[in-house]
C-alpha positions as MATLAB code, in Angstrom:
seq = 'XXXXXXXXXXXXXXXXXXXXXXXXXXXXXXXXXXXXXXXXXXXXXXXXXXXXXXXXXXXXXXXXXXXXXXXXXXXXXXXXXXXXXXXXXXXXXXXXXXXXXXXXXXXXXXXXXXXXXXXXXXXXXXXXXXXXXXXXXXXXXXXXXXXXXXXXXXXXXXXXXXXXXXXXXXXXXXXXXXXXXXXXXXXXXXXXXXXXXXXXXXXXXXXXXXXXXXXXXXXXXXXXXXXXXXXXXXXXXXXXXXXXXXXXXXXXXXXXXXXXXXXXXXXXXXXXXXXXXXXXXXXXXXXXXXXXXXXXXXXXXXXXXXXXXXXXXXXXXXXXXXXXXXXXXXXXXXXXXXXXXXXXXXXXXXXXXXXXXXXXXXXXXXXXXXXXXXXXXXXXXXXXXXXXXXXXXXXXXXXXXXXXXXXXXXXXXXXXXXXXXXXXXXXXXXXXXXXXXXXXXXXXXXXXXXXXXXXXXXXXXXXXXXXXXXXXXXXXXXXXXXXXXXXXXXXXXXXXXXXXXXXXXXXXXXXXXXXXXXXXXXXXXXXXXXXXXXXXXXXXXXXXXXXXXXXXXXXXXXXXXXXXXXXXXXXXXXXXXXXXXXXXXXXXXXXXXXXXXXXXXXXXXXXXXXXXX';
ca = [
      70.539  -65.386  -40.417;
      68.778  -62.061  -39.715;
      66.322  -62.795  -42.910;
      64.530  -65.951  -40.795;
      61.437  -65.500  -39.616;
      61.845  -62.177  -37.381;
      65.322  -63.636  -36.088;
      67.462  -60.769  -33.984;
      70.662  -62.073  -32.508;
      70.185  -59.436  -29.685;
      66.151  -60.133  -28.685;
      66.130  -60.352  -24.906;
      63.865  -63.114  -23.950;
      61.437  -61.370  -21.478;
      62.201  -61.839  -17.681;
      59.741  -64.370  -17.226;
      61.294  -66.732  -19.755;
      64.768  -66.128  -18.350;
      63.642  -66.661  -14.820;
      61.994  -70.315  -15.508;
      65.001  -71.040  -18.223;
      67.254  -70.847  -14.787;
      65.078  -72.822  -12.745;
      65.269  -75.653  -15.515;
      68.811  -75.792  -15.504;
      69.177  -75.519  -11.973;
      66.935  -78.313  -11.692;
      68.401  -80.554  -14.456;
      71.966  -80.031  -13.106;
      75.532  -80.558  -15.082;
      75.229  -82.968  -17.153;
      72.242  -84.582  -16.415;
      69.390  -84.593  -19.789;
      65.296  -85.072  -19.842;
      64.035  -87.756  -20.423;
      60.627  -87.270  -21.592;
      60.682  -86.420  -25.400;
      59.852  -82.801  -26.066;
      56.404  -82.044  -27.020;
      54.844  -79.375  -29.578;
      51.631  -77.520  -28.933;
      49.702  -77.016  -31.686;
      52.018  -77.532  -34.145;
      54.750  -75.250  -33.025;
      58.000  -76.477  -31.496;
      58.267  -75.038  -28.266;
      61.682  -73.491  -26.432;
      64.362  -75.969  -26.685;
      67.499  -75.522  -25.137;
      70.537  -76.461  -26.683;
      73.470  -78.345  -25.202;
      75.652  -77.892  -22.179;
      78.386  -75.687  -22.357;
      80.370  -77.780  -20.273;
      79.089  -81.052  -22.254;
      82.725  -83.345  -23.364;
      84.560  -81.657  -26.042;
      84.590  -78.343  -24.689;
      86.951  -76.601  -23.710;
      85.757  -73.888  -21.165;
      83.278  -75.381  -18.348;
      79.663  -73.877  -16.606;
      76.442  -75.221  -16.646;
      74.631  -72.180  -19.045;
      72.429  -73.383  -21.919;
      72.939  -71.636  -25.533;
      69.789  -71.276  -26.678;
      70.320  -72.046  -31.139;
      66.293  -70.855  -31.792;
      66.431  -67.371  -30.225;
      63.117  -66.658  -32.056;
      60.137  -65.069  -30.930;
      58.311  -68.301  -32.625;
      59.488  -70.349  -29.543;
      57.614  -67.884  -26.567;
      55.513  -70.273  -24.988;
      52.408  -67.069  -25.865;
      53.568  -66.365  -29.007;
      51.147  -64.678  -32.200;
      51.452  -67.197  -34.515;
      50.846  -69.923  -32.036;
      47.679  -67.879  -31.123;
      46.679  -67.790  -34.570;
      47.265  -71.274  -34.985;
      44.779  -72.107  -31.893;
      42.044  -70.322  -33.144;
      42.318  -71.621  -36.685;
      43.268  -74.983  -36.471;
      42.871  -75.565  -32.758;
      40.745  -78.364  -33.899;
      42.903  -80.266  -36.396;
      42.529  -83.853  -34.914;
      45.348  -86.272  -32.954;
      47.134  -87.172  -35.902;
      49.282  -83.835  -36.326;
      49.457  -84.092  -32.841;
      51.377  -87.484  -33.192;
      53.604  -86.407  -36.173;
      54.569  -83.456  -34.806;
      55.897  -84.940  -31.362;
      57.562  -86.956  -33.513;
      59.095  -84.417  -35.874;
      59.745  -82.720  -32.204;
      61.415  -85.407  -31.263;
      63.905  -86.531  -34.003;
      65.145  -82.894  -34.579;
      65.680  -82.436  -30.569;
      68.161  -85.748  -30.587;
      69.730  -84.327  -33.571;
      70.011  -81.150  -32.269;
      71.664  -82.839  -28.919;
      74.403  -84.557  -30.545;
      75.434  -81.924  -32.861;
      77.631  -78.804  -31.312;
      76.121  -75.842  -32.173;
      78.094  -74.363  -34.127;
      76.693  -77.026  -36.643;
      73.474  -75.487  -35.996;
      72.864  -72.646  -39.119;
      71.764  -75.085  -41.075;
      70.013  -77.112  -39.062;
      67.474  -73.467  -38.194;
      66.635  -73.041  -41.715;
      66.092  -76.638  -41.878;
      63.749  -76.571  -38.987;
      62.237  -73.395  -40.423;
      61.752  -74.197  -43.463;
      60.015  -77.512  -42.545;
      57.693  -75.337  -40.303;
      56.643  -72.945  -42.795;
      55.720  -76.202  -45.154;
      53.624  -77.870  -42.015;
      52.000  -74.254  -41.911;
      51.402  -73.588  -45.282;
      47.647  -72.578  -44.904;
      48.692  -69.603  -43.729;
      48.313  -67.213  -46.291;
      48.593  -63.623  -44.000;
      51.631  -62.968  -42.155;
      51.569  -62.152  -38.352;
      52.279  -59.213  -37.647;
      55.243  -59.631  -34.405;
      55.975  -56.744  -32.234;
      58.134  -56.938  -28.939;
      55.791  -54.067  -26.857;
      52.476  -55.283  -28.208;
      51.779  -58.309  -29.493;
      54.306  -60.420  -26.645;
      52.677  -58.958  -24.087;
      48.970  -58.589  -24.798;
      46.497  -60.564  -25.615;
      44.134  -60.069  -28.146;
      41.272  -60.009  -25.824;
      42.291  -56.726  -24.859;
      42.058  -55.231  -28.455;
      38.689  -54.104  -27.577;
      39.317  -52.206  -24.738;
      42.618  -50.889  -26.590;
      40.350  -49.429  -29.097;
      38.245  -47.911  -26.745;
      38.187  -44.610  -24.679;
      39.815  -44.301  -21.199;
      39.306  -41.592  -18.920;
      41.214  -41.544  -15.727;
      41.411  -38.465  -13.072;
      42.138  -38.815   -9.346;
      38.075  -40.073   -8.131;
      36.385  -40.040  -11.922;
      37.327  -43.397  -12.484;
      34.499  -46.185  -12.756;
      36.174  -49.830  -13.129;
      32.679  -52.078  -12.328;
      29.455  -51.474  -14.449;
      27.501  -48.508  -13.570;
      24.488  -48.820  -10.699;
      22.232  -46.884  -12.586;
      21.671  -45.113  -15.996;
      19.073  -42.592  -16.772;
      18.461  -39.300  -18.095;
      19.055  -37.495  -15.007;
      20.978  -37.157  -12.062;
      19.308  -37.780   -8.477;
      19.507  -34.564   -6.152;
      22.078  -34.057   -3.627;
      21.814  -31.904   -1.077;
      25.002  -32.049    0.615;
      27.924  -28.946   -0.136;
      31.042  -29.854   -2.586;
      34.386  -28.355   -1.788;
      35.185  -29.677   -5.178;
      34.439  -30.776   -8.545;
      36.200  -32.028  -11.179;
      35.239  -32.912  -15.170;
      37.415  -34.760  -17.387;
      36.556  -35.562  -20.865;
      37.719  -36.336  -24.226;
      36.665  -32.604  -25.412;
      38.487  -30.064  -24.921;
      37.969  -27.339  -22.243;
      39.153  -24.357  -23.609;
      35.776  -22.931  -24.291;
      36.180  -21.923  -20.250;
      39.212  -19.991  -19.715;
      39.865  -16.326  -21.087;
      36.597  -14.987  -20.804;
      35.975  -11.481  -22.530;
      35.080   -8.395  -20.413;
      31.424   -8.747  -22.096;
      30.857  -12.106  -21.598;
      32.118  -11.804  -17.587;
      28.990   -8.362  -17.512;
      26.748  -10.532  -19.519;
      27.157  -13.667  -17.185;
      27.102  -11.753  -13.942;
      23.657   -8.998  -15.283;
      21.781  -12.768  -16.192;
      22.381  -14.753  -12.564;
      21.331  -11.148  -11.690;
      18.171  -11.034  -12.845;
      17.413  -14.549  -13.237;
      17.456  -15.103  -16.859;
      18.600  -17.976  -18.501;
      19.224  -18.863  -22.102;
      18.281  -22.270  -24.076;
      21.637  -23.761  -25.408;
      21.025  -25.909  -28.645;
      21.439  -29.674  -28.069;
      24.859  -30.106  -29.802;
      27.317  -27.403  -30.293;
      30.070  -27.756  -32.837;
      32.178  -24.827  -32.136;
      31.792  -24.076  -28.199;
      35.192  -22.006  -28.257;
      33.105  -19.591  -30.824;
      29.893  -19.690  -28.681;
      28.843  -17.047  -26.450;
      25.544  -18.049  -24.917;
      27.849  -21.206  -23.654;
      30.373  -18.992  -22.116;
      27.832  -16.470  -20.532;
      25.958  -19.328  -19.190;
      29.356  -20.524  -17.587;
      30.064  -17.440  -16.019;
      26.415  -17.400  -14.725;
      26.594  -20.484  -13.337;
      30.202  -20.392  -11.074;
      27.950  -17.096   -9.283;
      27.217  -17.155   -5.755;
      25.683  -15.134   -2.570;
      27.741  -15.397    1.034;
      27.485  -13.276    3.981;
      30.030  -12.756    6.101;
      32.407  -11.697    3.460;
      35.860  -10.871    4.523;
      38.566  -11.200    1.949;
      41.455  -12.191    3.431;
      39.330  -15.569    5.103;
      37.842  -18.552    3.274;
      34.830  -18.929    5.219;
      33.810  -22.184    4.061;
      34.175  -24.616    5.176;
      33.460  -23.663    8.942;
      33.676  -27.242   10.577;
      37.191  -28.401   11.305;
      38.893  -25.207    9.633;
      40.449  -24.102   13.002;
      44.127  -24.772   11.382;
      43.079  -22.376    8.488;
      41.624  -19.730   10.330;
      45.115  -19.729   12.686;
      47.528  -16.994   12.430;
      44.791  -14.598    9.991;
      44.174  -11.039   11.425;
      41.151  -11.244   13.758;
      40.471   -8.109   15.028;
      36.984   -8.537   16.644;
      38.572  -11.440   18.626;
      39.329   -8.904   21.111;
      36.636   -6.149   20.567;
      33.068   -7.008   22.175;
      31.378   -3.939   20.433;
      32.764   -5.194   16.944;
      31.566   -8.935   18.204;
      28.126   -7.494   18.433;
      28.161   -5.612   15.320;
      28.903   -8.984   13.418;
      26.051  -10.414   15.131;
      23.718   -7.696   14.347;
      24.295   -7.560   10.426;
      24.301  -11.489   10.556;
      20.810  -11.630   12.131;
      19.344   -9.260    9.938;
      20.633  -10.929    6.745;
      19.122  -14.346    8.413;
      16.111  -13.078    8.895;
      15.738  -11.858    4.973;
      16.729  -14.872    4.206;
      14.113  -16.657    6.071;
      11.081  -14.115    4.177;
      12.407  -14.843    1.287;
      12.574  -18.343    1.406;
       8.720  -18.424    2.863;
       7.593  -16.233   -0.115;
       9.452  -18.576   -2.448;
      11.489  -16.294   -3.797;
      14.773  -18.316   -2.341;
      14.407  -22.292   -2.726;
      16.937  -22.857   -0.114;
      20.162  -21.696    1.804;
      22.561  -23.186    4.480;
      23.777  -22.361    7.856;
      27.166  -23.473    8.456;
      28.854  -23.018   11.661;
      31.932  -24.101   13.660;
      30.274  -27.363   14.953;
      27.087  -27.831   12.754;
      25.536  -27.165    8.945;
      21.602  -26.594    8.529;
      19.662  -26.357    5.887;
      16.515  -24.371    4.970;
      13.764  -25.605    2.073;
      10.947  -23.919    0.831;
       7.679  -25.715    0.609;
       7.240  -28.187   -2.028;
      11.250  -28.939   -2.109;
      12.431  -32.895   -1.864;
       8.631  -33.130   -1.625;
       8.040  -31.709    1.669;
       4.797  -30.215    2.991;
       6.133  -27.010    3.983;
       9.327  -25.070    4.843;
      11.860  -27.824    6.536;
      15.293  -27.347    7.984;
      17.846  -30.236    8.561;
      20.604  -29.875   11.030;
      23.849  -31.646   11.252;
      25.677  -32.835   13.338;
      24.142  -32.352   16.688;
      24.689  -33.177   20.303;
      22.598  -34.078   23.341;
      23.112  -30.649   24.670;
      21.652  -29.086   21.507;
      18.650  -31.089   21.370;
      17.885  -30.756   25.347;
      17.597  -26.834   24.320;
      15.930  -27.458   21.378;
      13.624  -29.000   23.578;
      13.540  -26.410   26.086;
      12.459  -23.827   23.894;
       9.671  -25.809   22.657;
      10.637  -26.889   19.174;
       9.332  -30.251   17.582;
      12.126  -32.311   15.722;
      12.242  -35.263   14.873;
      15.203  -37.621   14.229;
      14.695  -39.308   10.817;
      17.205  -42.250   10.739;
      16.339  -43.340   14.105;
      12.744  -43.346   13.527;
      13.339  -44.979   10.301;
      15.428  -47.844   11.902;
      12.859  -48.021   14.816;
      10.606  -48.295   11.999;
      12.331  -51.603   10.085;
      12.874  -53.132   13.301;
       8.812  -52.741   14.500;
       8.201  -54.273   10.379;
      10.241  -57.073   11.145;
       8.850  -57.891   14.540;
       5.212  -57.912   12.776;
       6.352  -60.299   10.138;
       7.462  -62.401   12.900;
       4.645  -62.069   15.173;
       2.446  -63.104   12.328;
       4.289  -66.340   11.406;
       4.134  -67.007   15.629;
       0.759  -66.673   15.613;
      -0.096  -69.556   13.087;
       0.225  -72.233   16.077;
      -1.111  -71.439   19.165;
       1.787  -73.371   20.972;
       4.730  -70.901   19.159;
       1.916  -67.984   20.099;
       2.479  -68.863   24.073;
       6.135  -69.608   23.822;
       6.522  -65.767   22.294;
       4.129  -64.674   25.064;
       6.119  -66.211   28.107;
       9.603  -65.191   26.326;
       8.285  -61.421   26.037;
       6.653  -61.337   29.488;
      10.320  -62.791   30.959;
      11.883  -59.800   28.408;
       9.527  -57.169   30.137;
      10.562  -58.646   33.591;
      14.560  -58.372   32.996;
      13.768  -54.775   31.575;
      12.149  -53.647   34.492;
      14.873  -55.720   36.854;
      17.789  -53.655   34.736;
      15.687  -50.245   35.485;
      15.809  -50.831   39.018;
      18.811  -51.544   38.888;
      20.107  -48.597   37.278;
      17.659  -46.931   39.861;
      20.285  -47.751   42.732;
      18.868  -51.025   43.392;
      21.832  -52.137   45.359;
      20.306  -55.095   47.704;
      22.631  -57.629   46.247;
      25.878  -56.047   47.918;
      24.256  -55.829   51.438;
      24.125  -59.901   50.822;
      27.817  -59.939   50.386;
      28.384  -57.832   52.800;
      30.314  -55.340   51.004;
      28.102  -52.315   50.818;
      30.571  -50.384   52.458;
      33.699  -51.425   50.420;
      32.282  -49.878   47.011;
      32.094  -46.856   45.828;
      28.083  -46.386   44.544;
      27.784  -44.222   41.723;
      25.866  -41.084   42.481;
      22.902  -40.008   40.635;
      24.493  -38.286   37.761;
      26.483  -41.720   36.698;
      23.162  -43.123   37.042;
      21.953  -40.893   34.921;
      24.349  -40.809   31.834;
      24.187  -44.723   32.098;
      20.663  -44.210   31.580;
      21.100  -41.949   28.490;
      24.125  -43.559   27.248;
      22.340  -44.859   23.976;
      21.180  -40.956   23.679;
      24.822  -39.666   23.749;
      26.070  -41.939   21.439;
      24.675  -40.180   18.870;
      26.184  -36.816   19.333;
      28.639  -36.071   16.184;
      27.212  -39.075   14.139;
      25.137  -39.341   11.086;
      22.354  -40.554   13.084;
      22.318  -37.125   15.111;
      20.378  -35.405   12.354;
      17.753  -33.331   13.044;
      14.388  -32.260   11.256;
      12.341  -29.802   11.984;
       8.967  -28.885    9.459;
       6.453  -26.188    9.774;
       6.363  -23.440   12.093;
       8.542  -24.935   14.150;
      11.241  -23.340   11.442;
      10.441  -20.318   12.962;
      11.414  -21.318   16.180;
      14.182  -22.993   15.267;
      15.568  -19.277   13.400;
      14.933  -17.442   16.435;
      16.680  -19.783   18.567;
      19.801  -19.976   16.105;
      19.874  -15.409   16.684;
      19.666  -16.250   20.343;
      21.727  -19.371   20.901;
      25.230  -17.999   22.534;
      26.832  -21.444   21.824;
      26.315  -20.841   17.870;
      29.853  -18.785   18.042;
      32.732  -19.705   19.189;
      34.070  -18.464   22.354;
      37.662  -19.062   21.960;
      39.834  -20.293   19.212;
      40.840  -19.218   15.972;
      36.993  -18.767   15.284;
      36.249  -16.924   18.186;
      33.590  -14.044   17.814;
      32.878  -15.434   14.215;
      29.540  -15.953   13.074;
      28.633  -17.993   11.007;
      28.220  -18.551    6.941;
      25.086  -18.263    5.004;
      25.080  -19.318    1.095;
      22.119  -18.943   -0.705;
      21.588  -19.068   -4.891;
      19.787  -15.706   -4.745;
      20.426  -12.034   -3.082;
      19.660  -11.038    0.187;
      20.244   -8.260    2.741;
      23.967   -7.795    3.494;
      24.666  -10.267    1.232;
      27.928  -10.466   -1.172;
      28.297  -11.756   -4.849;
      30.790  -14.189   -5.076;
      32.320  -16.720   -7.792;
      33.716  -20.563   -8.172;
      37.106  -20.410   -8.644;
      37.464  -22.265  -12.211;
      40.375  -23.676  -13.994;
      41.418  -25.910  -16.889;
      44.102  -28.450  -17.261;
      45.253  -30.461  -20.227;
      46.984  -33.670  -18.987;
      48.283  -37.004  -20.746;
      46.746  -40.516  -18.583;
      48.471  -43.707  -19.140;
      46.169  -46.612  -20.899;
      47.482  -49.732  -22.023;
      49.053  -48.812  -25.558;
      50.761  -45.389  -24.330;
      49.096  -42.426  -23.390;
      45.586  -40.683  -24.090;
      44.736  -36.857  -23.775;
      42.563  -36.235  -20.714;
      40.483  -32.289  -20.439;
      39.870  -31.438  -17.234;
      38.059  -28.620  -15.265;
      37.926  -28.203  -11.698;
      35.622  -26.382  -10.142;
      36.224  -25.062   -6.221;
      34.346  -23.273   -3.681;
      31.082  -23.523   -2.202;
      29.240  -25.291   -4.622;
      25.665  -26.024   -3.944;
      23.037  -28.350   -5.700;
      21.541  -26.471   -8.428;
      24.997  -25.308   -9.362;
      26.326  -28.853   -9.850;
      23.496  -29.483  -12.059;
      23.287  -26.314  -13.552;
      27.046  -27.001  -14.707;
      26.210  -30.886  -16.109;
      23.104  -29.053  -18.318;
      26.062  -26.896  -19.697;
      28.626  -29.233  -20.707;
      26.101  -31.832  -21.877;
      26.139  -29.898  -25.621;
      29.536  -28.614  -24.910;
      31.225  -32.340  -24.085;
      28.735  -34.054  -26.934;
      27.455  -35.933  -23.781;
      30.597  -37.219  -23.077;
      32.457  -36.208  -19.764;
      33.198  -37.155  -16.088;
      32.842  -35.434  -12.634;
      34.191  -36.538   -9.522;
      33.067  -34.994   -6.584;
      34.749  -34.275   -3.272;
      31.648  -34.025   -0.064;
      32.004  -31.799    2.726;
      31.409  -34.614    4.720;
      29.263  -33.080    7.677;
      26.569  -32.281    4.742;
      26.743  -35.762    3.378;
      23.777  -36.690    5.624;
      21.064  -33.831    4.452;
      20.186  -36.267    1.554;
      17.678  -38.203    4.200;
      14.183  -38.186    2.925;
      11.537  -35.711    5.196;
       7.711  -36.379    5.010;
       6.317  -36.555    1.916;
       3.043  -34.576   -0.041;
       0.430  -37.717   -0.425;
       0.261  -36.898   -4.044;
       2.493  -36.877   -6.192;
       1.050  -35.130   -9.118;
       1.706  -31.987   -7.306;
       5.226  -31.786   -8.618;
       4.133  -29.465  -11.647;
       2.277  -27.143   -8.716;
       5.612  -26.954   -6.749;
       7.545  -25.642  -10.414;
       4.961  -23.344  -10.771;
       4.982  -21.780   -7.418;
       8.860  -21.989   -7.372;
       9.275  -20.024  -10.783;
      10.585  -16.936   -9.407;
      12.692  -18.383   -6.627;
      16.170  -17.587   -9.302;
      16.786  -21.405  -10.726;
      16.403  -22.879  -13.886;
      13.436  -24.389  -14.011;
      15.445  -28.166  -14.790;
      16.773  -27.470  -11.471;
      13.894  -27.017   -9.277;
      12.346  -30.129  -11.010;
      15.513  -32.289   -9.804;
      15.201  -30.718   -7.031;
      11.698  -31.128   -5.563;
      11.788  -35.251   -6.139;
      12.414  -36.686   -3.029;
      16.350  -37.652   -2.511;
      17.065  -41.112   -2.756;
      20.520  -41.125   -1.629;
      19.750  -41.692    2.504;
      22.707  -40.580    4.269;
      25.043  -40.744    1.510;
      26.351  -38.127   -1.187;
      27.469  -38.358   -4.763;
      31.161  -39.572   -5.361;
      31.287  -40.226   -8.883;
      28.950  -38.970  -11.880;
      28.999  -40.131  -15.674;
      27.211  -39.544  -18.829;
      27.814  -41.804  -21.818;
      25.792  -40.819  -24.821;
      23.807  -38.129  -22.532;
      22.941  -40.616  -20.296;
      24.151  -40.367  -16.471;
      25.180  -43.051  -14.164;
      26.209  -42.733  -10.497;
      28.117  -44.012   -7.667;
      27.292  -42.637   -4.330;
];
């Protein structure tokens, strides 16, 4: 019995078939039978049950069916019956009719016989099947895991390669495709790479290799990797070139704190040994070295011989740009988040700023009342409506002004003036503000000052008493500068970088996922500095996901732009010295096109990058 077609006495239908094989009999009931004729599809019998167990001439009673054809031929989605749809899936009524028929005759036979009558009866039934399907030449290959389960629509996405990690995964089509990444401006906490190549070329680094990596970001010298490596465990220039790239400059540097991030790191900062939180003189000390190292920062970045660095303290991040950076006219600085209080000094000590995504929504809104001015205008009725509906506008404006004035007049005719409370002037006020104050901690609080007013804005950031923390775990503090290149006071620091070889589930069993995950500060031109280096190492094959500090996330909002754009080659040249590849300060002086998002998710398929932001 084992020999026929595939039969096992002990195949376990799957759960499924069992569940709607007890909702048939529960239906049908003791005793009672169907009667529609049973009908084949395609050509192949489907499941037929077999009789009662309590049916007259047994002795034992119960309502459960014995199923006589426990054969994976009688699944309702089994592989021959697939095969059998796409090859013949056409043949005509007439085997249609004969095989309801056949169907038919061998399910009233089948009914009236016990089955322990039934051996025969199977190979009878089989062997008639195999003659009805003699055109099949190539056996069908049956498997319980695969072929029961899966359709064959899947076999191309069996066959090809999955790569899964906790945010690298990109299930729709990819937005765009190109040969290069868009710039993002705002700081990772962390990356991380998968691919189907292995890692190992990063981990273990010789003593030479470490002095090699570190003298190059040193001095600014970068070598030309060739465009496919076979061997990168064996290659040196790739493992320099890693080292070189995981390098970074930080000041404050104090070894037993992580001072980045700054915003919302109050829990991490608790219970660490602060001792200037009680020493004014050591408070002022801090202060003193920070300002100078700010200020050498600044030179340097308006010589170009820094492209940019941050600011990042306990409430807000800014950023510095040299000229010619994200296509600006001159040095720039974005600041984020920021409050009403900030900007009223701002104000007060005379700096110009602007506030980019409100002007640029101001801006859309002004478009779309033009539009719609100019289709008012094409009848001179609609042109008088609009004029009486604005003038009526203008007139409820100016009635909602006065009334937020103090304009009171209506209570007197009630007569209840002197059972309210009237809010004093500063209610007034804040009412009067209140679409100013809902900004403060948003997105749409960024700030963006250009020109001299840079200048202004550094000497008000030394000066500002608010910029450190008073109290709290931060207290006496100041804050973070990162930069790409050395300045005064400054300390060398490096990405913390590890590799992990890790098994991801796909739909046939398992697949062997590389990973490396990168932590720390990392900045733009190290995240593409990094992609340039495992392009040949991966064979242009590899995933990053990307985890935002999400306070930066908004520095990605476009400035005002140079009026021509063939300067781009001017802004290299003039930026050759400021420490980055040149790649990088190309990516890095197009204007960003992400708005007030950041990069989530970055691919590259046959060295060709797509994005999700």
């Amino acid at each position: 019995m084992s020999e026929l077609g595939c039969y096992s006495p002990s195949f376990k239908k799957p759960s499924d078939v069992l569940r709607m094989r007890r909702k048939r009999v529960r239906s049908e009931g003791p005793g009672r039978r169907t009667s529609s004729p049973v009908v084949s599809v395609d050509g192949v019998r489907p499941f037929s049950p077999g009789s009662l167990l309590n049916a007259p001439g047994r002795a034992s009673g119960g309502v459960k069916r014995r199923n006589p054809f426990a054969n994976i031929e009688n699944t309702y989605n089994s592989p021959k019956k697939r095969a059998l749809s796409h090859t013949d899936g056409h043949s005509g009524a007439l085997d249609g009719k004969k095989a309801e028929a056949a169907a038919a005759v061998l399910d009233a036979k089948f009914r009236e016989e016990p089955p322990t009558a039934g051996v025969s009866m199977r190979e009878e039934l089989f062997n008639t099947d195999q003659q009805k399907h003699h055109h099949i030449t190539t056996p069908v290959p049956l498997s319980e895991d695969d072929d029961l389960f899966e359709e064959d629509l899947f076999e191309a996405e069996r066959s090809a390669p999955v790569l899964k990690s906790p945010v690298a995964v990109c299930d729709a089509a990819p937005a765009e495709v190109c040969l290069e990444f868009p710039a993002d401006w705002s700081l990772k906490t962390r990356v991380l790479f998968t691919s189907p190549q292995s890692f190992s070329w990063a981990e273990h680094l010789k003593a030479q290799e470490e002095a090699q990596g570190l003298s190059s970001h040193c001095r600014a010298e970068y070598t030309s990797l060739p465009a496919n490596i076979q061997d990168p465990r064996g290659c040196a220039e790739l493992r320099c070139g890693f080292q070189q790239c995981l390098q970074y400059w930080q000041h404050p540097s104090l070894p037993w704190l992580s001072l980045f991030p700054r915003i919302g790191a109050e829990r991490k900062f608790s219970g660490k040994c602060m001792p200037w939180a009680q020493d004014a003189t050591l408070q002022q000390n801090l202060m003193s070295d920070w300002s100078v190292s700010l200020t050498s920062l600044y030179s340097l970045l308006k010589a170009r011989l820094c492209p940019y660095f941050y600011l990042c303290s306990y409430q807000f991040t800014v950023l510095f740009r040299a000229a010619g950076l994200s296509s600006a006219k001159g040095i720039s600085a974005l600041l984020s988040p920021t409050t009403r209080g900030l900007r009223e000094a701002m104000k007060a000590e005379g700096i110009e700023f602007s506030l980019p995504l409100l002007e640029e929504r101001r801006k859309s809104k002004e478009f779309a009342s033009s539009q719609l001015g100019e289709s008012v205008q094409q009848t001179d009725g609609e042109e008088a409506a609009s004029t009486d509906v604005l003038s009526e506008h203008s007139e409820n404006e100016e009635d909602e002004d006065d009334d937020d004035d103090g304009g009171f007049s209506w209570l007197k005719e009630m007569g209840v003036q002197d059972k309210i409370k009237k809010p004093d002037a500063i209610s007034i006020k804040l009412r009067k503000e209140h679409r100013e104050v809902r900004l403060d901690h948003r997105p749409e609080s960024v700030v963006l000052v250009e020109g001299s007013n840079t200048f202004t804005l550094l000497n008000f950031l030394i000066n500002c008493k608010s910029l450190v923390a008073g109290a709290g775990s931060q207290a006496g503090l100041p804050p973070t500068l990162l930069a790409p290149t050395a300045f005064r006071g400054a300390t060398l620091h490096t990405l913390k970088a590890r590799t992990v070889n890790v098994k991801t589930r796909v739909r046939m069993g398992y697949q062997d996922v590389c990973s490396l995950e990168v932590t720390g500060p990392i900045m733009p031109h190290t995240l593409h500095a990094l992609t340039q280096l495992l392009k040949p190492a991966q064979k242009g094959e590899f995933s990053v996901g990307l985890y935002t500090h999400e306070p930066t996330a908004v520095l990605n909002v476009p400035v005002s732009q140079t009026s021509e754009p063939q300067q781009l080659e001017a802004v290299v040249q003039d930026l050759s010295r400021c420490g980055l590849q040149q790649s990088s300060i190309q990516q890095l002086a197009v204007p960003s096109m992400l708005g007030k998002s950041a990069l989530r998710q970055l691919h590259m398929r046959d060295y060709s990058y797509s994005w999700k932001s």
